[in-house]
C-alpha positions in Angstrom: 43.1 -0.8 -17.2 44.1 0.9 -13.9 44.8 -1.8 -11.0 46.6 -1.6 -7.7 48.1 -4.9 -8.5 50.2 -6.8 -11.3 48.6 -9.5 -13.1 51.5 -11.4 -14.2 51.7 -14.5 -12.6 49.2 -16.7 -10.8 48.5 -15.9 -7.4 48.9 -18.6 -4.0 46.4 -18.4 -1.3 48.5 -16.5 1.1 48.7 -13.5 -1.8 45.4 -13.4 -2.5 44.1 -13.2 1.2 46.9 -10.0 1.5 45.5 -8.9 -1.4 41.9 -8.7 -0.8 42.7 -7.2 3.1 45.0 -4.9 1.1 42.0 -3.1 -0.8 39.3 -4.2 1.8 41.8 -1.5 4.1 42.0 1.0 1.4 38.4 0.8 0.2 36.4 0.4 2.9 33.3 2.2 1.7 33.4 0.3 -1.1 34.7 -3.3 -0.3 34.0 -5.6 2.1 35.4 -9.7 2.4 34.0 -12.2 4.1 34.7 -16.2 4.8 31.6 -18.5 4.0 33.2 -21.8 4.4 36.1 -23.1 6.1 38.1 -26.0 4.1 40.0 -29.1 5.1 43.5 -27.1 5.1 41.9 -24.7 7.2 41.7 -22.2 4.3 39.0 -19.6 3.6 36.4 -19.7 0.8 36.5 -15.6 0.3 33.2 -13.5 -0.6 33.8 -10.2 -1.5 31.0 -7.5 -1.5 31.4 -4.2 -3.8 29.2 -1.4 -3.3 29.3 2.3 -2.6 28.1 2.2 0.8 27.3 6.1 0.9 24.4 5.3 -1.5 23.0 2.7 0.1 23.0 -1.0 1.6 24.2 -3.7 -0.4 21.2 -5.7 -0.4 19.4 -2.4 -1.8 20.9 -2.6 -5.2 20.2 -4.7 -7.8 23.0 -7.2 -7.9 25.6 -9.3 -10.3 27.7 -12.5 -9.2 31.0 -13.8 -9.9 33.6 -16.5 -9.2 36.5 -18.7 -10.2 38.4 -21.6 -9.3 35.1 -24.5 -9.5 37.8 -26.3 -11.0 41.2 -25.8 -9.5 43.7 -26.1 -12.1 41.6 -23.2 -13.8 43.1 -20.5 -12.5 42.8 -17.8 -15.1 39.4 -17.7 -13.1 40.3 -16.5 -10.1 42.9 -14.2 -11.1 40.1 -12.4 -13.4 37.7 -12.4 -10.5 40.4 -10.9 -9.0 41.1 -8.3 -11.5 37.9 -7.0 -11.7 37.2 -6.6 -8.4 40.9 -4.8 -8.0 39.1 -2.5 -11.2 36.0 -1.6 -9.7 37.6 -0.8 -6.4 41.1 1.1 -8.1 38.8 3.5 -10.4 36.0 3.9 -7.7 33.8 2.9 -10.5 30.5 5.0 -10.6 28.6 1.4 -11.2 29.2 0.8 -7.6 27.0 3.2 -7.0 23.8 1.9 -8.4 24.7 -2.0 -7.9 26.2 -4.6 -5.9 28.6 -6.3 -6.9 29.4 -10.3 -5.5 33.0 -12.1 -6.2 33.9 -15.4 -5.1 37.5 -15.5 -6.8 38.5 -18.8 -5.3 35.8 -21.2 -4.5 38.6 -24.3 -3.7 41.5 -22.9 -2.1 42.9 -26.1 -1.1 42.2 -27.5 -4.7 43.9 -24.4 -6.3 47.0 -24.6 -3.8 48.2 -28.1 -4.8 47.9 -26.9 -8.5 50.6 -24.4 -8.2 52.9 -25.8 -5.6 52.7 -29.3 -7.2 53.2 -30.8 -10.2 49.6 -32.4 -9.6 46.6 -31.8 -11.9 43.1 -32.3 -10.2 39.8 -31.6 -11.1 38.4 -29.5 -8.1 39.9 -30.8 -4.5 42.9 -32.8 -3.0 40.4 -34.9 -1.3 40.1 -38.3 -2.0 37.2 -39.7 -4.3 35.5 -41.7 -5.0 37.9 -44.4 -3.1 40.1 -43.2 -0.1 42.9 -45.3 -1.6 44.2 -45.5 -4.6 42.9 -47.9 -7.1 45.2 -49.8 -9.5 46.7 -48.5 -12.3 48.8 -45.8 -13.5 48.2 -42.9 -11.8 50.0 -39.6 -12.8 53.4 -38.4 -11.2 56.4 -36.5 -11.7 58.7 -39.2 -12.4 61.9 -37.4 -13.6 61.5 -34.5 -10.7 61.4 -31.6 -13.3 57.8 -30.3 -11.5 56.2 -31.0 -14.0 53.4 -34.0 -15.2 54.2 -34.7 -18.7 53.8 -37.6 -21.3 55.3 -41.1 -21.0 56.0 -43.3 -24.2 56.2 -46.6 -24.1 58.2 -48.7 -26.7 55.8 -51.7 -28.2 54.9 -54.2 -30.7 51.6 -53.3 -29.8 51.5 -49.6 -30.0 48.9 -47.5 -31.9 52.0 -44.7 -32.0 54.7 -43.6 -34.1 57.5 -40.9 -34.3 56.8 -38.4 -36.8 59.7 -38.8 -39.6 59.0 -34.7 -40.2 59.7 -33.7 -36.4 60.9 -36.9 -33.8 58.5 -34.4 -30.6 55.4 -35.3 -32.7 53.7 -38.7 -32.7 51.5 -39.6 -35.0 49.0 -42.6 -35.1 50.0 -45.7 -36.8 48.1 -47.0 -40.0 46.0 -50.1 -39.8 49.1 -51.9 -42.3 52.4 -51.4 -40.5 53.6 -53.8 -39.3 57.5 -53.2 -39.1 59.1 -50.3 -37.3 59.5 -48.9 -33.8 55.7 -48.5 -31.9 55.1 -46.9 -28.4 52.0 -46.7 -26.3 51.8 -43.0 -24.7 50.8 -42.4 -21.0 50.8 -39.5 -18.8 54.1 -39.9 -16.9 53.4 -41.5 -13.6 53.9 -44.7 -11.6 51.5 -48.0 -11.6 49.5 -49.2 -8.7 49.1 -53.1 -8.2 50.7 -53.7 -11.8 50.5 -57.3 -13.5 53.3 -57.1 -15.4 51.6 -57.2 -18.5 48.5 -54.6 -18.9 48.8 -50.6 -18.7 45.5 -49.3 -17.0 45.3 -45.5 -16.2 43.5 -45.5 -12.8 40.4 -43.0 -12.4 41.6 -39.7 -10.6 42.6 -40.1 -6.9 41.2 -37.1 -6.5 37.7 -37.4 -8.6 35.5 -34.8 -7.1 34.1 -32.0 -9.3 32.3 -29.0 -8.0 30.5 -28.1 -11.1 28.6 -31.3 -10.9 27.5 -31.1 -7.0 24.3 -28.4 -7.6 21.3 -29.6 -6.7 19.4 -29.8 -10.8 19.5 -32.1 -13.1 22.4 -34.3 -10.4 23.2 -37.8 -11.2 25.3 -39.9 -8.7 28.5 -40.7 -9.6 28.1 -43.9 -12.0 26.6 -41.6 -14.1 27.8 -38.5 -13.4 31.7 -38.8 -12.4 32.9 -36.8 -9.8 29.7 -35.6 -8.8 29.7 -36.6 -4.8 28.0 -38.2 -2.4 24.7 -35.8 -2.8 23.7 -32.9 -4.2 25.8 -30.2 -2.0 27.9 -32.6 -0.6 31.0 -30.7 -0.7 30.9 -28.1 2.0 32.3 -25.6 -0.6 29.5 -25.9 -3.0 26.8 -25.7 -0.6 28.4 -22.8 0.9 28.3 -20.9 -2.8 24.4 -22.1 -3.2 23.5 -20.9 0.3 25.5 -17.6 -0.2 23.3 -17.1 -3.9 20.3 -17.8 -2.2 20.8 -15.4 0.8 21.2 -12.6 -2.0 18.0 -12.3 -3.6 18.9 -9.1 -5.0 21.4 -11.4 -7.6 19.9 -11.6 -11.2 23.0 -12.5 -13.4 26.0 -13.9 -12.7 29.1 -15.4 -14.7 31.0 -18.1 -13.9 34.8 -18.4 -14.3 36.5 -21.3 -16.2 39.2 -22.1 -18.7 39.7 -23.1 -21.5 38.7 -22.5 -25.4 38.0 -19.1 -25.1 33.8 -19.4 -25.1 30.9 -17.9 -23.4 27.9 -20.6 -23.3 24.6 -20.4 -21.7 22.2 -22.7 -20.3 19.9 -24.9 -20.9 22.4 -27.9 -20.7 19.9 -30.4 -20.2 18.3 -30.2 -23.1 18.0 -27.8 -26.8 17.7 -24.2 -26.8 14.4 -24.4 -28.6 12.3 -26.4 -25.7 13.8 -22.9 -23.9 12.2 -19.7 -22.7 11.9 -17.6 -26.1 12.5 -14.2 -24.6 15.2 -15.8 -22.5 17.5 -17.3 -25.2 17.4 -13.5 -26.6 18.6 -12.3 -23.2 21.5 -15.0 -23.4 22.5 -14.0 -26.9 22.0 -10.2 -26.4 23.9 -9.9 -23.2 26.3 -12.5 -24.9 27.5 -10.2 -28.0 28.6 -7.7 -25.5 31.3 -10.4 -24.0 32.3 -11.4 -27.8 33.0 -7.8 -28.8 35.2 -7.5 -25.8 37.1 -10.6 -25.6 36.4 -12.2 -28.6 35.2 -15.3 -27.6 31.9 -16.9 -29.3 28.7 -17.4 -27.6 26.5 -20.3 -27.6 24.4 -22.3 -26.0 25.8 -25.2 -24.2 23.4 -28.5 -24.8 23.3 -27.5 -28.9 26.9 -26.2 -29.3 29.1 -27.3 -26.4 28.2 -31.3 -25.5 29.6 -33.8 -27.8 27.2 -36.2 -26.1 23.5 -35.0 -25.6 22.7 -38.6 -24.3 24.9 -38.8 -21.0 25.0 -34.8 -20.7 27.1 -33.3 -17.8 24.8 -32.5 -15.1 24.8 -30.8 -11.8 26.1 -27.5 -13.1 26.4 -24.3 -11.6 24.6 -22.1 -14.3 21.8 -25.2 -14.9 21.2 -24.3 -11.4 21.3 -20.8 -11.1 19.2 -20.4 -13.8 16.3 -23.3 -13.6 16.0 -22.9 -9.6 17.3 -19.4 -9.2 15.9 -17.5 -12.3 19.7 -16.4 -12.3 20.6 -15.3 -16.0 24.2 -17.0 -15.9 27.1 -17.7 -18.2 30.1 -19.9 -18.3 33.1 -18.3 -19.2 36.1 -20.5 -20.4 38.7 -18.3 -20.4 42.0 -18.6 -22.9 42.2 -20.7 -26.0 45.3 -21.7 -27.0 44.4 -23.1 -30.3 43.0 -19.7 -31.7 46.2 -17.8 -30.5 48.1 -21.3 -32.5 45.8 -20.1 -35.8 42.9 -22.8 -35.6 39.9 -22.1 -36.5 36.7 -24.0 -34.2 33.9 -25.7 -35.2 30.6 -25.2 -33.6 28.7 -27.4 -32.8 31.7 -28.7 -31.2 32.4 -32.7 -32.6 34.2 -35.5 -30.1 36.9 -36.0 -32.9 38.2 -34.6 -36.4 39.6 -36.4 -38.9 43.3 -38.0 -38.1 44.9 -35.2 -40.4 43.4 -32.5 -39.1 43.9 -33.4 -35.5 47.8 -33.7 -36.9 47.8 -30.2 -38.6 46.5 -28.8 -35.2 48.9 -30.5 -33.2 51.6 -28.8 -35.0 50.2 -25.8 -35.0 49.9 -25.7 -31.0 53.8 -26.7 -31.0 54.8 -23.9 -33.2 53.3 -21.6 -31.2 54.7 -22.9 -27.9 58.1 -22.9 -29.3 57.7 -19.3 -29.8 55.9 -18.2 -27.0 56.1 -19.7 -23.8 59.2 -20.0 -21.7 61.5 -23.0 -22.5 60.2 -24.6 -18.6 56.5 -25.3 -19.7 57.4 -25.6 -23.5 58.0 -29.0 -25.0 60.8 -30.9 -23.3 62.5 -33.6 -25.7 61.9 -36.8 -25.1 64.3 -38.1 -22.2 64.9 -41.6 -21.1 64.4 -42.4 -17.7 64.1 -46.2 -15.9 60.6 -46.2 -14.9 59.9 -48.2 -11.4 57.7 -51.0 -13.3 58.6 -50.7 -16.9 62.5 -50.2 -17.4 63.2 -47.5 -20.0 60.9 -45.4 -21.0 60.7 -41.6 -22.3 59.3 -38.5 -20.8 58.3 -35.4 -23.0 56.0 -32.9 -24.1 54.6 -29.6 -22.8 53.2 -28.4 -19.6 49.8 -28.9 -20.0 48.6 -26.1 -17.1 50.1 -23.0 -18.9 49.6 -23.7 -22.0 46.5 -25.7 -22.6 44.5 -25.1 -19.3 45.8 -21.6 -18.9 47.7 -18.5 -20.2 51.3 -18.3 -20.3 52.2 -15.4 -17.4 53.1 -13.0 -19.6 49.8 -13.2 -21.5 47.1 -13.6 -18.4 47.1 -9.5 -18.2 45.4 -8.8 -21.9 43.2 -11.8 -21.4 41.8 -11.1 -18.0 41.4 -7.4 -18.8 39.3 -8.2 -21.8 37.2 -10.7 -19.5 36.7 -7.3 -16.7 35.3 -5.5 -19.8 32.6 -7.5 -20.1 32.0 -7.9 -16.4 31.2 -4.8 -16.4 28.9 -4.3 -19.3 26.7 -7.3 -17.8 27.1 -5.2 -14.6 25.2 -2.2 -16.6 22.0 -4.0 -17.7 20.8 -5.4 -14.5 17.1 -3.9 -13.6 16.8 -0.7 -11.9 14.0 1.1 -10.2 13.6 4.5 -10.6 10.8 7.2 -9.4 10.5 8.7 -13.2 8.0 11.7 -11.4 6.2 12.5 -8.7 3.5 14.8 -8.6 1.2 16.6 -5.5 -1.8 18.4 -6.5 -4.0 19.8 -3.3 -7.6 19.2 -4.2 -9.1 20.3 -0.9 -7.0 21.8 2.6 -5.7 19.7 4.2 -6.2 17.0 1.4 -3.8 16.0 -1.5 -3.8 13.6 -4.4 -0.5 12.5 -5.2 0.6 10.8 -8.5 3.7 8.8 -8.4 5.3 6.9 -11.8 7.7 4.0 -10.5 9.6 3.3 -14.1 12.7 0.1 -14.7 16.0 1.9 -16.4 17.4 -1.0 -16.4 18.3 -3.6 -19.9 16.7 -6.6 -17.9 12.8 -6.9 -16.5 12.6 -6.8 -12.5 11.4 -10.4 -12.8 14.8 -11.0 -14.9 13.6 -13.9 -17.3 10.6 -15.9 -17.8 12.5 -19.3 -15.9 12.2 -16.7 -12.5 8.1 -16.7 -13.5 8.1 -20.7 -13.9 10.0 -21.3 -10.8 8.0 -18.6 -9.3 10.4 -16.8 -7.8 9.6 -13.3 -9.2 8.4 -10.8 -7.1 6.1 -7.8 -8.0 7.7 -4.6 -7.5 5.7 -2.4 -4.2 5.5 0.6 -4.3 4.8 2.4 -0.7 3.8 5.9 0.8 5.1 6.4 4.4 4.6 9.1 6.7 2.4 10.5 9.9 -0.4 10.5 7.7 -4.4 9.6 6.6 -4.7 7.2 3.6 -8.0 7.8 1.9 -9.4 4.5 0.2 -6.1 3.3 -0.3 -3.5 0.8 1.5 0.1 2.1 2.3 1.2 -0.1 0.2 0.6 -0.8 -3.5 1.7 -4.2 -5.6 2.4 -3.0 -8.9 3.3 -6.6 -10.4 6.4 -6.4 -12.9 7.9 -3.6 -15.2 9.7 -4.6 -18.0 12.9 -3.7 -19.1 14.0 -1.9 -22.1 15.2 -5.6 -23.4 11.4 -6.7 -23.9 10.7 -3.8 -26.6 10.4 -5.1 -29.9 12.1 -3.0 -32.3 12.9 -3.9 -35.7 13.9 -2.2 -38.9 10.6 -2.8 -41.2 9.9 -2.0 -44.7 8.9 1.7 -44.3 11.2 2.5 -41.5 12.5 1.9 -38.0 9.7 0.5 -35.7 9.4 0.2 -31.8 6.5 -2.2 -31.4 4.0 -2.8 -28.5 5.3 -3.8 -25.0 4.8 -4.7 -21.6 4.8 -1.6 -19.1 8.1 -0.4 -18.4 6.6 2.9 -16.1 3.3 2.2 -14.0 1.8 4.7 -12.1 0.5 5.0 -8.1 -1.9 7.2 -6.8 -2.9 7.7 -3.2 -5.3 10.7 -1.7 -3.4 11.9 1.3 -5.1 13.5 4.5 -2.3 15.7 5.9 -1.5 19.1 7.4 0.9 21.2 4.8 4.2 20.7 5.7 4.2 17.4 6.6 6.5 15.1 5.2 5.9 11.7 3.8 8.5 9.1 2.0 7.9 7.1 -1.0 9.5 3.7 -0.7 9.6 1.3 -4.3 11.5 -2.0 -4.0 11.8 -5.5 -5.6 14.7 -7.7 -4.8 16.2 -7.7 -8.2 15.8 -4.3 -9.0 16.5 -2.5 -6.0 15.0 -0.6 -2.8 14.8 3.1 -4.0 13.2 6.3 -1.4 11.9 9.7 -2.3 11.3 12.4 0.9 9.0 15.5 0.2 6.7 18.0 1.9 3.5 18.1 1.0 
């Protein structure tokens, strides 16, 4: 796919800023950047508008939503927001003609930064939470300077762990009966905070906060919830993001950008796909085969297939949001899966643990692959002894967990972000999309016309989106409106027309003696007004609905 830039490695704050004025400069018509929240390090929270401004206004066009980094060691997510947006800009893409198209690519810039100039993993943000000091126990650090967080084992009579007599990298779990041998605890490699001498505690995350569970539905505080903050929107970045989707009512579907296991799920998360929206969960899975055919990934729902615990559920999410408040069709994308590309296969529904032997054949599986694909600095280090601060000798080793685990290797992120643009833009194709399918002017008297004016939806989805936008009641009827220096007879200037229904809501099915389309809701509806004019004079036709676009039509009668 034709780019102006190289997706090869993962980009810092300062070359994504440079990159975004880069194109913002060259494609001016077509891109536009703007900051909707200022963070702690005095960074930017970047949203980036693509349109073709020579066919109209941005807030004209139906529109589709993007953005990465909720979570800041994921970023895959922002470089393929990045990517596409790059796309769509590079090739001039004829879709920016019809729709707009909205990228957040890095929602925590401060969050992302420390993840690639440290050796720190965190959740979202470098802000303390839920304590603004450290609590005891063992929090991670790079103890052997390498820049790198890796494991720490622990020699013990009390350790559940072994080395592997087949390869002395792998530990494996130690049987109920041993009782004679060498035994380690393992750790991740950091330092202890007010130890005792005696007990290993790994302390909660000095940095705890987690954007994906800060939207205002289905929000829990943080006892049961972790990382959740203070309130609803308490993170100036989130509510940023939810006032910025709110101000764009022309937004009906979106995708989120996460890693990893390579998987597109859906909402409901609170609760089963069937108490859902029918028509909906079609949408979802529809829209959803499109994304699997270009990346591979499988698609599912989240509460059935994703949670390992339906009880305490994560809650406060972005797409639970979107979709039960907005009536925003919107997917999670978790971008790369290591295991597949390692030759292991997944099981969905997802389960909290395999069995002890399969969880041992995997493991070895991921270390084959690294050993043979991924450079020899985030590959597995051998276990080194070191004098650890509180516990005397100890060993570091293992892998680098951010690029291989969390994210792709470098020299893979091009193929799997390019796959991920494909589908962008396929969800990019089905939004609604109003269209004046004729428009006809019969004179029935001088001076006096009848026109007839059919407003149809091209698009896959209906201009109310999904049936959660009619719960919520946030659908709007399309209007339909005849402008102009003229005489309305027995009719207003404007016309509600209610909904039309996208291509998505015919039933079609291959039945015994053939192919069948079945009965539908209108996808074309038709507006008549009797016009008192001199010939010649012009008059406009304006239709428009928020998601499905503001379209005009000038003629002489």
């Amino acid at each position: 796919m034709l780019t102006t830039f190289k997706y090869d490695h993962y980009y810092l704050y300062d070359e994504l800023k440079d990159c975004l004025k880069i194109l913002q400069d060259k494609y001016p018509h077509l891109m536009s950047v703007e900051s909707i929240c200022e963070t702690d390090e005095q960074k930017q929270v970047f949203a980036v508008t693509l349109t073709n401004q020579n066919t109209g206004a941005p807030h004209t066009k139906p529109a589709f939503y993007m953005d990465g980094n909720h979570h800041a060691g994921e970023v895959t997510g922002s470089m393929a927001a990045m990517h596409t947006i790059d796309y769509l800009v590079k090739n001039e893409s004829p879709l920016l003609n019809d729709y707009t198209v909205y990228v957040i690519p890095r929602m925590s810039p401060d969050g992302a930064e420390a993840y690639l100039t440290s050796a720190e993993k965190l959740r979202s943000v470098n802000r303390n939470y839920p304590y603004e000091e450290k609590e005891a126990g063992l929090h991670p650090s790079d103890l052997d300077g390498d820049g790198v967080i890796r494991l720490m084992r622990v020699k013990s009579p009390y350790g559940a762990w072994k080395i592997s007599s087949d390869d002395s990298r792998i530990m494996i779990k130690r049987q109920p009966d041993e009782v004679n041998g060498d035994f380690y605890n393992v750790y991740p490699e950091g330092e202890i905070v007010g130890f005792d001498g005696i007990n290993i505690k790994l302390a909660k995350n000095k940095w705890g906060l987690d954007f994906n569970r800060n939207y205002p539905f289905g929000w829990f505080p943080d006892a049961r919830q972790p990382g959740s903050g203070k309130y609803p929107l308490s993170n100036p970045e989130n509510k940023a993001v939810a006032d910025f989707i709110i101000n764009h009512s022309n937004i009906s579907l979106a995708s989120t950008l996460h890693t990893s296991g390579g998987m597109i799920i859906y909402p409901p998360g609170i609760h089963p796909e069937k108490k859902a929206h029918p028509f909906d969960m079609k949408l979802y899975k529809t829209i959803g085969k499109m994304g699997t055919d270009e990346t591979t990934y499988p698609c599912y729902n989240i509460f059935d297939a994703f949670l390992t615990d339906t009880v305490n559920y994560s809650s406060g999410a972005f797409d639970d949001w979107c979709y039960f408040t907005q009536g925003i069709l919107t997917y999670t994308v978790e971008l790369w899966d290591m295991k597949k590309h390692a030759g292991i296969s997944h099981t969905w529904p997802r389960i909290a643990h395999q069995e002890v032997e399969k969880e041992l054949e995997d493991y070895k599986k991921q270390l084959a692959w690294i050993d043979t694909n991924v450079s020899k600095e985030a590959g597995f280090k051998e276990w080194t002894k070191i004098n650890h601060p509180q516990l005397g000798e100890v060993e570091i080793g293992g892998c680098d967990f951010k690029y291989t685990m969390q994210n792709c290797p470098p020299h893979l992120l091009q193929t799997e972000i390019e796959n991920n643009t494909k589908f962008m833009l396929r969800q990019i194709a089905t939004l609604p999309k109003l269209v004046f399918a004729s428009v006809e002017v019969i004179q029935v008297a001088p001076n006096l016309y009848q026109m007839e004016v059919v407003v149809s939806n091209q698009g896959y989805l209906p201009t109310y989106v999904c049936e959660q936008a009619k719960t919520v009641k946030v659908d709007q009827p399309v209007t339909v409106s005849c402008v102009g220096e003229v005489k309305l007879i027995n009719s207003e200037e404007t016309q509600t027309i209610g909904h039309l229904e996208g291509f998505s809501g015919i039933k079609t099915e291959y039945s015994y003696d053939g192919i069948q389309t079945e009965n539908h809701a209108p996808i074309l509806k038709k507006v008549t007004w009797l016009i008192q004019a001199k010939t010649g004079t012009t008059v406009t036709l304006i239709a428009t609905q928020p998601k499905a676009g503001r379209i005009e039509k000038s003629m002489s009668l």
